[in-house]
N, C-alpha and C positions, 0 to 999 in steps of 0.2 A: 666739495665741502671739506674743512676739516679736520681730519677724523679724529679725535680725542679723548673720546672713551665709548668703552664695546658698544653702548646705546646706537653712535653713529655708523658701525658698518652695517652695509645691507647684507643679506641673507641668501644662500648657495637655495639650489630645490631640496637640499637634503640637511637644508635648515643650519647646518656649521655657517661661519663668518665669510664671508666675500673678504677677500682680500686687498680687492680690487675698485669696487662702489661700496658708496653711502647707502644706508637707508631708503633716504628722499629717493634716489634714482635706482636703485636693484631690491628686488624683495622678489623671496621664495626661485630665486634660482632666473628672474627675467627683470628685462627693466621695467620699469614703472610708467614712463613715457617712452616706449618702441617708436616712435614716429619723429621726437624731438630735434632739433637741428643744432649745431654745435653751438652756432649764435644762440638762439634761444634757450639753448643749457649756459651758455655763457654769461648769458643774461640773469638766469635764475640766481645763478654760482656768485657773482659780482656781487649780484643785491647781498648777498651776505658775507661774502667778504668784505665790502665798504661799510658793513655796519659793524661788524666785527674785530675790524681794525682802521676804522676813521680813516679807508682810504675813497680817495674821489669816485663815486661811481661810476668814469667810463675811465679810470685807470683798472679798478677792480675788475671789470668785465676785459677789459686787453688781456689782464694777465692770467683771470680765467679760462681766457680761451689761450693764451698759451699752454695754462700746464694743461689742460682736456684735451687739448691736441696730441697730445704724446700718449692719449689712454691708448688702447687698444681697439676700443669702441670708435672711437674716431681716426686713429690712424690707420686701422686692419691690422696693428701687429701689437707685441708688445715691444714699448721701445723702454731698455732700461734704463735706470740713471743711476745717478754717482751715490755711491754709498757713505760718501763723505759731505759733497755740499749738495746733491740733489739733482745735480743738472742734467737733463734729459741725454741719450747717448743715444742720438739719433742718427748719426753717422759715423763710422770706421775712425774717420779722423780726430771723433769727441773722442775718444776710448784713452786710456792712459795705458802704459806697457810694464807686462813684466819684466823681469832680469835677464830673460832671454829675449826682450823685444818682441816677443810677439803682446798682440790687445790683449787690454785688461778687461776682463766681461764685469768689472765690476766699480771702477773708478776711469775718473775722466783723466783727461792730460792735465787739466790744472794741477789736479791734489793728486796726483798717483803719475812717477818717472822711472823708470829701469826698476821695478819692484821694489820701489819705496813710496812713501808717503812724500813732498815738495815740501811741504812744513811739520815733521817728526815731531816735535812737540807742540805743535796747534792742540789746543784744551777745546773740549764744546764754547766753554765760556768764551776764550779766545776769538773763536770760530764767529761768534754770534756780534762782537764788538767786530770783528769785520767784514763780515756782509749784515749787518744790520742799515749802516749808512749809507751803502748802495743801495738796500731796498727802499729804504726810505724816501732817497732823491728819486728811486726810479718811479713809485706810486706815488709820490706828493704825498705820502702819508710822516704821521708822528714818530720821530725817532724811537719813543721808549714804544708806540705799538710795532715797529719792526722789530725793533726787540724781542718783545714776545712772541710775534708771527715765526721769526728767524727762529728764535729759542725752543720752539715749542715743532719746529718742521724738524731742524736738525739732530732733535731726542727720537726720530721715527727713522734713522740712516743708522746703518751698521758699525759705523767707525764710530760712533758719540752713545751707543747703547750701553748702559749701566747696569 
């Protein structure tokens, strides 16, 4: 789900934020449903992403199980992603490179080349006018709700924090 204000993170056993799960799925340090299956979390997840942003309900549930896939819970690891647009750096070859060529542990090869940014002056706003229309076409959802879905992920990435 998500997370948008402290109400929705779940809770560590020693009661601080989970950084990690919601609410609905971690409380007091375990999940809430130990037995759930990715589908049927994917399921849950959808149902309220297509209400939340008027997307199709089994586009919602696709793309919930895409980003739950990259959890930790589901995958065994933690896999990171792009501190610029998000995207999961699931493999060596996602990784964008510093100035010395070796991986960037923290931007993909789109937005991050020889230790730079690919678009130096990309704005969040920027940002959001351009993958807004890809998300859009990709869920068959509302342009101005990819808007706000884009607008509101890309204020939780390290490169668009204020």
């Amino acid at each position: 789900m998500p997370m948008q204000s402290e109400a929705d993170f779940g809770t560590e056993a020693d009661g601080t934020r989970s950084n990690d799960y919601c609410t609905y799925c971690y409380q007091n340090g375990a999940f809430t449903e130990p037995e759930i299956t990715l589908d049927a979390m994917a399921e849950k997840g959808g149902a309220i992403f297509a209400q939340m942003y008027d997307i199709p309900l089994e586009k919602a549930r696709e793309f919930c199980k895409e980003q739950l896939s990259s959890l930790k819970r589901w995958s065994g690891r933690e896999v990171p992603s792009c501190g610029s647009c998000g995207m999961p750096l699931a493999q060596d070859e996602d990784a964008g490179t510093e100035a010395d060529g070796s991986r960037s542990a923290h931007y993909c090869i789109y937005c991050y080349r020889d230790g730079a940014f690919t678009e130096p002056g990309l704005t969040k706003d920027g940002a959001v006018e351009k993958y807004a229309p890809m998300m859009a076409a990709h869920l068959e959802m509302p342009l101005e709700r990819a808007r706000e879905m884009v607008g509101y992920y890309l204020s939780t990435l390290p490169r668009w924090q204020e």
